[in-house]
C-alpha angles and dihedrals in degrees: 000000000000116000113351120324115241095164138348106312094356126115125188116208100198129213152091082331119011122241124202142216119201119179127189141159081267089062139267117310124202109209104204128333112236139245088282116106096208084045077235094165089055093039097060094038092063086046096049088057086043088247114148108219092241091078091068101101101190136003116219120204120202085202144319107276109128102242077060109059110356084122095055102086081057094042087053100048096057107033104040091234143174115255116213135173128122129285103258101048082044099088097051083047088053093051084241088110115036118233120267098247137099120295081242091061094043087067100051116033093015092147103229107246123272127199112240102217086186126049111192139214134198109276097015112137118230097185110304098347136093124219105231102192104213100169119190101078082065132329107277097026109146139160128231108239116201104206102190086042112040097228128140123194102200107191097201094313077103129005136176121247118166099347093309132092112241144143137281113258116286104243081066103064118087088205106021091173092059098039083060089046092048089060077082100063088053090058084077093055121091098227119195102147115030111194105185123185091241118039136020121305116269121229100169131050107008098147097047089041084054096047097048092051089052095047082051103040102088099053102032088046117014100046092054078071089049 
């Protein structure tokens, strides 16, 4: 198992942001690549499982926000992977937009471009995962929706904070209007295992957690904009 299992074929790399390991006859997926720029904590948990990197088929960004994939360009690099997020995070993955932060930050946490050598659509297939579009954290966020499964992989469109599902804080979202909004297009998703990109994965509840923060949303979120 490489990181720590979480479910049959799942490993979870935790951190600031999680990063996840998903391995199937159709080969090993990295969902998203961390905020370090060397993907250290990737990198030694594949060496920790004595599994050499090049085994890694395809990396999968939830969008292009640097704590996300600033360890792609490495992991790439070293693994000859595919390179997949949707098209219109692609550009700012790429280093041909630059990144919505600070030009201090940009200095200093700025990710090094990385080709994509996928760019995504709603409803396009990468092995046994969907790409659910849920734009409003950026513009291309999405999560990876394992049908037969039941996973979703959730990127920042829902995260966990204290035993409840929630959003990112608001100063973060580039549409925070829409990424409320997009908490509707997961309530037609059968949800069992929630892997969200902060906070610990969710087994129970999913449903009822979902409905209650959208129930919440407007005003928790929303009215602090009023």
């Amino acid at each position: 198992m490489i990181g720590e299992r979480v479910d049959e074929g799942i490993g979870r790399i935790p951190g600031f942001v999680n990063a996840y390991v998903f391995e199937d006859p159709s080969g090993i997926y990295v969902v998203d690549t961390t905020i370090s720029r060397s993907a250290r904590p990737v990198r030694k948990a594949f060496d920790k499982a004595s599994t050499p990197l090049s085994k890694i088929g395809t990396i999968l960004l939830t969008h292009q926000h640097v704590d996300h994939v600033r360890g792609a360009a490495r992991l790439k690099e070293e693994s000859r992977a595919v390179v997949a997020c949707h098209s219109a995070d692609a550009d700012v993955v790429e280093g041909k937009t630059p990144p919505r932060m600070s030009v201090l930050l940009r200095l200093f946490f700025r990710p090094p471009p990385v080709a994509v050598s996928r760019r995504l659509s709603d409803g396009d297939q990468v092995g046994p995962f969907r790409v659910v579009h849920l734009p409003g954290h950026t513009a291309g966020a999405v999560a990876f929706y394992h049908p037969e499964r039941r996973i979703l992989f959730s990127g920042d469109t829902v995260v966990e904070r204290k035993g409840q599902l929630t959003l990112p804080a608001a100063n973060f979202a580039a549409d925070l209007p829409q990424a409320v909004q997009s908490l509707q297009l997961l309530k037609k998703l059968p949800v069992e295992l929630l892997l969200p990109g902060h906070g610990v994965p969710v087994r129970k509840g999913f449903t009822e957690q979902l409905d209650a923060l959208i129930a919440r949303a407007p005003s928790e979120f929303l009215g602090a904009r009023r």
